[in-house]
Every structure is written in structure tokens, then in C-alpha cells.
N, C-alpha and C positions, 0 to 999 in steps of 0.2 A: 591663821591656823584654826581660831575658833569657828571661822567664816565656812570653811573645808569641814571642819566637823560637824559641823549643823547640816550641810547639802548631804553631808553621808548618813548621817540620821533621819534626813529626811526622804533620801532616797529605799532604804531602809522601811520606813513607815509605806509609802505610796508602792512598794513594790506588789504586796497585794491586790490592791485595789485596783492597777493596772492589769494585772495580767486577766483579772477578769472581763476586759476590753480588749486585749489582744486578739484579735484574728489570724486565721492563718491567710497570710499573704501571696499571691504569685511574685514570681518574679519581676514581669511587669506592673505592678500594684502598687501605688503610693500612698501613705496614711499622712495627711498634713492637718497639723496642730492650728484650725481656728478659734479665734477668740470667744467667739457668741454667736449667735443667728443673727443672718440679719435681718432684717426689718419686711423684705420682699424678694423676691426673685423676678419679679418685674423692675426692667430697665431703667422704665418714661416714667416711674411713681414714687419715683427717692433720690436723696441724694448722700443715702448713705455708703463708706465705702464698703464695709462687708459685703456688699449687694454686687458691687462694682469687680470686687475680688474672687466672689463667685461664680459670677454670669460670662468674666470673659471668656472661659473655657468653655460657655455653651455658643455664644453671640458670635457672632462676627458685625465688625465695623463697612463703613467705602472705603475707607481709607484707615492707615494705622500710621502709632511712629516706630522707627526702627530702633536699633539698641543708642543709638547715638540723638535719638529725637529729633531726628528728619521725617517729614511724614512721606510715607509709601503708600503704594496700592495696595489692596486689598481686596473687596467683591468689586469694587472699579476697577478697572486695570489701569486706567487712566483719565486725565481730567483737562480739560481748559475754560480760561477765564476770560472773555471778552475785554476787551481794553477799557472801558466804562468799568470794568469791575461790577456790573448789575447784574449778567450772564455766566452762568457757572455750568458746564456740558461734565456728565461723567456717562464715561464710555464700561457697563459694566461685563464682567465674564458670564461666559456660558460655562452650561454642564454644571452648573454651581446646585447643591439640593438643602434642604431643609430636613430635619431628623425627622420630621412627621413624613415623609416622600414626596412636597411639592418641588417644584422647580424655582427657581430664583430667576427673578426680570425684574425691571422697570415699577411692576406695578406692585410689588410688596416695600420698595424703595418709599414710594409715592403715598402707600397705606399709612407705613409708619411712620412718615415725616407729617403728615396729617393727623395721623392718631396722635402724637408731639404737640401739635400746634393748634388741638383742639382744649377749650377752655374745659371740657364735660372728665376728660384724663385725668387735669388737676395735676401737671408733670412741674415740678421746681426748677425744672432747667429747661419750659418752656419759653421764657423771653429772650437765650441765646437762639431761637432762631424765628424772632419778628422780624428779621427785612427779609425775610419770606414772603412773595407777594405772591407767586403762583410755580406752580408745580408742573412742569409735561414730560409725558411720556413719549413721545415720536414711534418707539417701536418698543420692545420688550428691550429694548439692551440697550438703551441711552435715558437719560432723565437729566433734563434742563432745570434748571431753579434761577427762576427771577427774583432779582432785589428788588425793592424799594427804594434804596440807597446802597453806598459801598458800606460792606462788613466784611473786614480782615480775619477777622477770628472763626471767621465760616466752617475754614479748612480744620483747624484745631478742632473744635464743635465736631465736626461729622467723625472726626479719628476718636471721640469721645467716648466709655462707655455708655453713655446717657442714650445714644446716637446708633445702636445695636436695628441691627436690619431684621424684624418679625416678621411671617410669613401673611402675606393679605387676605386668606383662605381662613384663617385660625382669628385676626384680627377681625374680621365681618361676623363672625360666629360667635364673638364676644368670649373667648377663650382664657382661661383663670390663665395667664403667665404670672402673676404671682406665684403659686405653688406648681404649674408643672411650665417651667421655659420650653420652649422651639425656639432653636435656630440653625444655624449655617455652619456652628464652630465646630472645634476639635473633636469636644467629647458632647456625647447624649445625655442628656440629663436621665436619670434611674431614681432618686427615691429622696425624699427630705424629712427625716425623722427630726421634731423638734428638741434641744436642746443635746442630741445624740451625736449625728451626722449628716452629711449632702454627701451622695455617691452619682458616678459620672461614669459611664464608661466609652469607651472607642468610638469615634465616628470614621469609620473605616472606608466612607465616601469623602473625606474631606478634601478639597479642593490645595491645598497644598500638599504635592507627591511628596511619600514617604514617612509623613506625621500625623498623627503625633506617636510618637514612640511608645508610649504609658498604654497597657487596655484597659487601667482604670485607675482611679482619685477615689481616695473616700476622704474627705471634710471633716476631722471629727470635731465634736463643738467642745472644748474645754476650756472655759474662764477660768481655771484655777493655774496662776502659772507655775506653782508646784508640781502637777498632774503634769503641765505641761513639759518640763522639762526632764523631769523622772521620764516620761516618757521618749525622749530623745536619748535620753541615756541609755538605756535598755533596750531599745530598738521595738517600740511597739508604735511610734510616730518616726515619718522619715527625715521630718522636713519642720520647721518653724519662722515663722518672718520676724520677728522683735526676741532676742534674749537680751532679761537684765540683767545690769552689768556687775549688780552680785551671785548670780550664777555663772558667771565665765570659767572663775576656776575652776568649779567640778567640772564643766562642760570641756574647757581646754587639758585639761586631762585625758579627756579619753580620746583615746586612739582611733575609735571608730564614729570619732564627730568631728564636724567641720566647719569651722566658723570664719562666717568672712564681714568683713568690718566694712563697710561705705558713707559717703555722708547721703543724707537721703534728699529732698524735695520737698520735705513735711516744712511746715509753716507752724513753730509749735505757740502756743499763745496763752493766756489767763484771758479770756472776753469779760468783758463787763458790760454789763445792761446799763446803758447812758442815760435810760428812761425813767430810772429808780433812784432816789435818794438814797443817801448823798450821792450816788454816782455821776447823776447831771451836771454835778458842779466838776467842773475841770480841774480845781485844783488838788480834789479829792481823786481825781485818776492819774494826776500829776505827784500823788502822793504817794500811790498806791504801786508805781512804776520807780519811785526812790527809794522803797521800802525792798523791793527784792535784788537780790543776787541773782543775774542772768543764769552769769557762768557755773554757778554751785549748784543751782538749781538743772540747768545741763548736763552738769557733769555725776552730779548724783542719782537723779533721775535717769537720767539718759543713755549716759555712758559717753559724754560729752558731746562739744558741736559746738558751731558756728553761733555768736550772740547776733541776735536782729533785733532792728530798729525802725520796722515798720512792716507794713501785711504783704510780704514778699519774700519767698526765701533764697536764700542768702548767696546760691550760688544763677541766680537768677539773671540772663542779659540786663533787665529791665531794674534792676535791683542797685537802689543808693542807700549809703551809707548815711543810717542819721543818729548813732549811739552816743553822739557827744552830748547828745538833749537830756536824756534820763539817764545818766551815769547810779552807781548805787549808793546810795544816800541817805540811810537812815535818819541823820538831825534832818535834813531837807523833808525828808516826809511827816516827821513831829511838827517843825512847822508849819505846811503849809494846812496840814488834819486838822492843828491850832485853830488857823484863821479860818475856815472853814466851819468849827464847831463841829466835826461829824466822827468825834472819839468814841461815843456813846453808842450807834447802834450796832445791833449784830447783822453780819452781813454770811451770806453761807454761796463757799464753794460746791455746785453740782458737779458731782463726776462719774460717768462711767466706769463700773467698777469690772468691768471683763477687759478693762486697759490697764494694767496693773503700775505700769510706768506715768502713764496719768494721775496715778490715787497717788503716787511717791512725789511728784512733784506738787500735787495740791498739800499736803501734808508736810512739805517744807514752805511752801508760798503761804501755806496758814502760820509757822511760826514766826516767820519774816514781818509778816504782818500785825501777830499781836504784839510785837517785840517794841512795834513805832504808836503803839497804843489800841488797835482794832482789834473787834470782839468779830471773832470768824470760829464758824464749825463748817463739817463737811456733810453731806450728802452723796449716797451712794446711790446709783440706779442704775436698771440695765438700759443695753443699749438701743431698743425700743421705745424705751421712756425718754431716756436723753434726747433722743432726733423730734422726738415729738413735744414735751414740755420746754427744753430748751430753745432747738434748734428752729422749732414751727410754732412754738407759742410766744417762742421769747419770755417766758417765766421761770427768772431765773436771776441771782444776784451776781456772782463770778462762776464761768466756768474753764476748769485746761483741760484742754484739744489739739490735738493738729489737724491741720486741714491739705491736704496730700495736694502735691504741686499742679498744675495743668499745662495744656499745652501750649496758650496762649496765655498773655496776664490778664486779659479781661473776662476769662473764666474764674480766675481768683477777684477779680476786686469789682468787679458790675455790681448794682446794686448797691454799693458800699456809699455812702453819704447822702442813702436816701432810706435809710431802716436799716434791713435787712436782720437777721437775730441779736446785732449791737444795737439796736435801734439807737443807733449815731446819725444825724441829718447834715449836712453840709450842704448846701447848692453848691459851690464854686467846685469843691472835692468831685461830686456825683455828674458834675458838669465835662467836667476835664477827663473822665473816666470814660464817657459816654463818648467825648468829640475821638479821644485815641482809636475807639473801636471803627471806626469811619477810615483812618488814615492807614496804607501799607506801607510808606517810607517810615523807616526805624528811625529815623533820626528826631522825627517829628511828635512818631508816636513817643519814644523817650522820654522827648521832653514833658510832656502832656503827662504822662506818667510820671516823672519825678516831680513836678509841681502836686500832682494828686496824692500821692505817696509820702512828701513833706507834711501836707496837712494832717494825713493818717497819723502822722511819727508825733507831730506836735500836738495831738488835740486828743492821741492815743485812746480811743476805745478799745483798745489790746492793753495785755499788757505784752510786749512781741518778746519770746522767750530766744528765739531764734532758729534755726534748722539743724537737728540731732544728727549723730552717728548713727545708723542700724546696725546689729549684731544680728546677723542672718545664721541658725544654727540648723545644718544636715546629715544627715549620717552619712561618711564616708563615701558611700557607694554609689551617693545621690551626685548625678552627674548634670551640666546646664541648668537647671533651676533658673528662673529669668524675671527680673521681675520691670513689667512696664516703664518706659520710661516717663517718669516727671506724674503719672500715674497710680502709681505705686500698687497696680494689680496683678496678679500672678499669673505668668504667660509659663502651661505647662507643656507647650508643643512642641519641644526641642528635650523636656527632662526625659534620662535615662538613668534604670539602678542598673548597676552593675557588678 
């Protein structure tokens, strides 16, 4: 009851402050509640998701996965694989255009998997596509790609946002796609006020008849998830991706919102920097994974979920169970912090603070922790700073994140036991990760993965929280809302208000 009467007080307070951002809307118009800016509106130059969540609706992919994570055509219509697995043909569509008015072939395919694969880009998810040996065009509507060796995870890769098809005209010209994107998708990108909004409206050439429904998206940027929710209540935002699960009440109250409950794909975790004292010592991470409550910490945070027990989440083919390792153990972490000697320094959780469910689960993971004797405070930042001190500098003591599922497993674990921002090393781990990416029989790759995923569980540079429920909240009228599979970016080209 008290719960109920603070959301009506609070909605109460922010009703003013909304309506001065209220717009008048068309009917076709959608206002969706984001987090923060993100970082770029270029593709190939981050690997943040905000970036990934906004661009789908301008980008188009070769290929996509469907609602079920099959991957389908897309500006390919179709593809085949040479029996060596080194030859990769995609056969792409005609009549396809770009917002600016070029036409789509072969040779913007070839630009941007080059502009990718150029070291000058400086793209983070350019080593998913080193067995790249050479690139042909045969004609404007077919493009070959030679391996170097077999790479399974090719196809997942190109379904990728990372992997968005830019125009070769606009790329040669050296074109800011940071702040104004071209491409092939649904909606035209129109305008990026910082800290405000991203407005998109109708691409009424786009190659799939009939869509997108919407003539326009406005993005609006609100960290605050009071602002955010007041505004789904009231109908000044249409749509939201994460409601906390102490707003439910109000929210399930009203009649003209609509909330739907899923488990998601998120990988959620505490990282810890292996590279820092006491951190390097194992049994101070072995400490620090005895000292938390998964499940409370999910369930409070989150709005529950699935407990994980290694960098994989949890409804994952590739996904073994290792939770019997770190069960919850507070004497266990007093002792081994003991023998360690490492009760004495302060260590600081960084967290994004436009993840409001992030800063809730640091803020229980910090009490857990001083409870078995560590001195932890928090750190708030935005999410610009976080990708870049944390994520690219790796300076940082612990921080909680999730990291949004892929299409393949070795878009989530590449890199991992040779740095990466845990700066964790393992040869044997970074070895078995490498050889699965080489193998297409699943049985094979499995195993190669569950021995690599063992070592993750047991040597824990996570602390692996495991994978959440989402509370997806829209206003009644909001029809299909779709959100990527294993991807978790917002595909608007089927939503209708109604």
C-alpha cells in the first residue's frame, strides 16, 4: 500500500514536468522511452547497445534472424556455402535504395565490409570478420567472400547490427555516419537532439511491401525512470523496454497499459578486473561470488530470472550448468578474504547510472559484500563514460552490466581468456573458444564450449548473476512491438497504434 502510494505521489509530482514534453502526436507517431544517447549512430565504431537499438530502424543487414532466431534473407535474398566452408556466394536483391537515393549492389556490400576490416575505422567487432581473405563482386548483385579458414559464426556476424550495409558513395566521401546514418531500412533518420530525442520518419521505398506501418519514431532520451514511467502512464511515451518491478503496480493498474513479462537473452554479471588487486587472486573472486545472493539479487533487481553460472545465458543451446561451484556462502567468503589478506581495501563498483536496475543491483551486491567484510562504494556514470573507462580502458574495479545475447556463442565469448575488459588470460580457455569458431558440427562445437565455459565458471572473472525476466511496458493501443531476437534491439516494422 505504501509502495502504491509513493507511485501516485510521484506521478502527481512529474505530471507537470511531462506535459511540458508532450507533443501532439499523429496517429501513426510513436514516442519510445530511451535510456540515454548513445555513444554514436555509427555501426562499425561501438559496441554499445543503445547504438545497436537505434540504428536498426535505419540499417538494414544480408541477412536477419526471424522471431524464432533462424536467420533469413534480408538485402540477400539468398546465400550458399561451398563444401570447404572457405566460399560464401550471396545472391543480393534488386530495386533495393538508400535514404540518400543511391541504389544497393555488390559494391556498397564490399565498401562496408572493408571499411569493417580496415585497421584506420578502429571498429571493436572487427576481428569477427578476420578469415576474410578477399572480397569479389562478379556483378552488382552477387558478392563472394573468401576465407582463410572455416568460420561458423560468419552467418550470425553478417545478421549482426555491427554488420549494417552503408552506402559506397557516402562511404568514399568520408561521410559523418555518426551523427547523420544512411541506409536501406525502414525509417530515415531526421534529427538527434542530445540528451532530448532521435526522430525517424517513414522510408516509404522500403523493400519490404507494406512496412513499416509507423510514419514516425521519436526516441526520447530519459535516464530518469520516474519521468520514464509517469510517462507511460499518462500517455506522453507509447512504449518502454525494461519496467522495474517496483513500478508494476501502478503500471498494472491502469487500464491503458500493457505489460508483457519474457525471460530475456541478457547475460547479467558483476565483472571484475582480474588485473587489479586483490582481484588477481582467485580466491578473492572466489570470495566475492560466495558473498552474493544470485537469486535476491535477481529478483530484486530485476524482477527475477534464471541464476547463471558462467558467461552464457541461461536459455542458451550452448549453455551448461555449473551453479554447484559458487552456491551462496557468506562464512565461505569470510574465509577465503581471510587467507587472502585482501579485507582492508576499498574497492568501487562503476555503474551506469541511465540503468536504473543496474545501480539497484550494485547497491545490493555492495551490501552483500561489506556484510563478509569488504569496503565497496559505488560510482555513477554515464553511459558514454562507462563504454569508454570501463568497457575500452578497462579501468575499473567491479562493474554490473548485461551484455545482450548473440547469434552465435562466439560473439559473446571471442576474446575471453586473452583480456578482453576482464583482463582474465587463460590460453587453454582462449584456445578452445577459438578452435569451436572453426567447427559447424554442434556437437563438437559444444563440447569445445563447455570445457571453455567450465574454466569461465571456475576461475570466474564474472560474477555470473544470470539471465532476467524483462517487463516490457506499452500503452494499450501499441500493437506488435518486436523486439530482435537474442539481440535485444527494437524492430519497429510490423508496430501499429491503434
Amino acid at each position: 500500500m505504501k509502495r502504491m502510494l509513493r507511485s501516485v505521489i510521484i506521478l502527481g509530482v512529474f505530471v507537470i514536468a511531462l506535459s511540458s514534453i508532450v507533443s501532439a502526436q499523429g496517429v501513426d507517431s510513436l514516442v519510445f522511452g530511451l535510456s540515454g544517447n548513445p555513444d554514436t549512430l555509427d555501426p562499425q565504431k561501438t559496441a554499445g547497445t543503445l547504438t545497436f537499438q537505434v540504428v536498426k530502424s535505419i540499417y538494414d543487414t544480408l541477412v536477419e534472424p526471424d522471431q524464432s532466431g533462424k536467420i533469413v534473407p534480408a538485402l540477400a535474398e539468398s546465400w550458399s556455402v561451398s563444401s570447404d566452408g572457405l566460399s560464401w556466394t550471396f545472391n543480393l536483391r534488386r530495386d533495393v535504395i538508400f535514404h540518400n537515393g543511391q541504389s544497393f549492389s555488390s559494391k556498397d556490400v564490399a565498401a562496408t565490409l572493408n571499411r569493417i576490416m580496415d585497421e584506420k575505422t578502429a571498429s571493436p567487432k572487427r576481428s569477427d570478420y578476420s578469415a576474410i581473405r578477399e572480397i569479389r563482386t562478379p556483378d552488382a548483385y552477387t558478392v563472394i567472400l573468401m576465407l582463410s579458414q572455416p568460420y561458423a559464426p560468419l552467418l550470425a556476424t553478417l545478421a549482426s547490427g555491427w554488420s549494417a550495409i552503408l552506402p559506397s558513395g557516402l562511404i568514399a566521401s568520408g561521410h559523418n555516419f555518426a551523427a547523420e546514418p544512411v541506409g536501406t531500412g525502414p525509417f530515415r533518420f531526421e534529427k538527434w537532439i542530445r540528451d532530448s530525442k532521435i526522430t525517424m520518419v517513414r522510408n516509404d521505398r522500403y523493400w519490404i511491401k507494406g512496412v513499416p506501418k509507423l510514419e514516425r519514431i521519436e526516441l526520447r532520451i530519459i535516464p530518469e525512470r520516474a519521468v520514464q514511467v509517469q510517462g507511460l502512464a499518462i500517455g506522453s511515451i507509447d512504449a518502454l523496454e525494461f519496467i522495474d518491478p517496483d513500478d508494476l503496480p501502478l503500471l498494472q493498474a491502469n487500464p491503458k497499459v500493457t505489460i508483457k513479462k519474457e525471460l530475456t537473452s541478457l547475460i547479467m554479471v558483476m565483472a571484475m578486473n582480474c588485473s587489479r588487486e586483490p582481484l588477481n587472486d582467485l580466491r578473492v573472486r572466489q570470495a566475492v561470488n560466495y558473498a552474493i545472493d544470485k537469486q535476491l539479487v535477481l529478483d530484486v533487481a530485476y524482477g527475477g530470472g534464471r541464476i547463471g553460472s558462467t558467461f552464457l545465458d541461461t536459455g542458451n543451446a550452448y549453455y551448461t550448468d555449473f551453479s554447484y561451484l559458487y552456491p551462496y556462502n557468506p562464512e565461505k567468503a569470510k574465509q577465503l578474504l581471510k587467507e587472502a589478506g585482501a579485507g582492508n581495501k576499498e574497492l568501487t563498483i562503476t555503474v551506469p547510472q541511465n540503468y536504473p536496475l543496474h545501480v539497484k543491483a550494485a547497491e545490493l551486491i555492495q551490501q552483500m559484500l561489506e556484510k563478509v567484510g569488504m569496503k565497496v562504494k559505488i560510482r555513477l556514470v554515464d553511459w558514454s563514460s562507462w563504454l569508454s573507462i570501463v568497457y575500452s580502458e578497462g579501468n575499473y574495479d567491479f562493474t554490473v552490466i548485461g551484455h545482450t545475447g548473440k547469434l552465435d556463442p562466439d560473439g559473446t565469448l571471442a576474446g575471453y581468456g586473452a583480456g578482453r575488459y576482464v583482463k582474465w588470460n587463460n590460453a587453454s580457455a582462449a584456445s578452445k573458444i577459438n578452435e569451436a569458431a572453426k567447427i559447424a558440427d554442434f556437437v563438437t562445437r559444444k563440447r569445445l564450449y563447455t570445457e571453455a565455459l567450465e574454466i569461465m565458471a571456475k576461475e570466474v572473472p564474472f560474477v555470473y548473476l544470470g539471465t532476467p525476466y524483462r517487463y516490457v511496458g506499452t500503452r494499450s493501443n501499441v500493437v506488435d512491438f518486436r523486439m530482435t531476437y537474442n539481440l535485444d534491439t527494437y524492430d519497429f516494422r510490423w508496430t501499429e497504434l491503434r
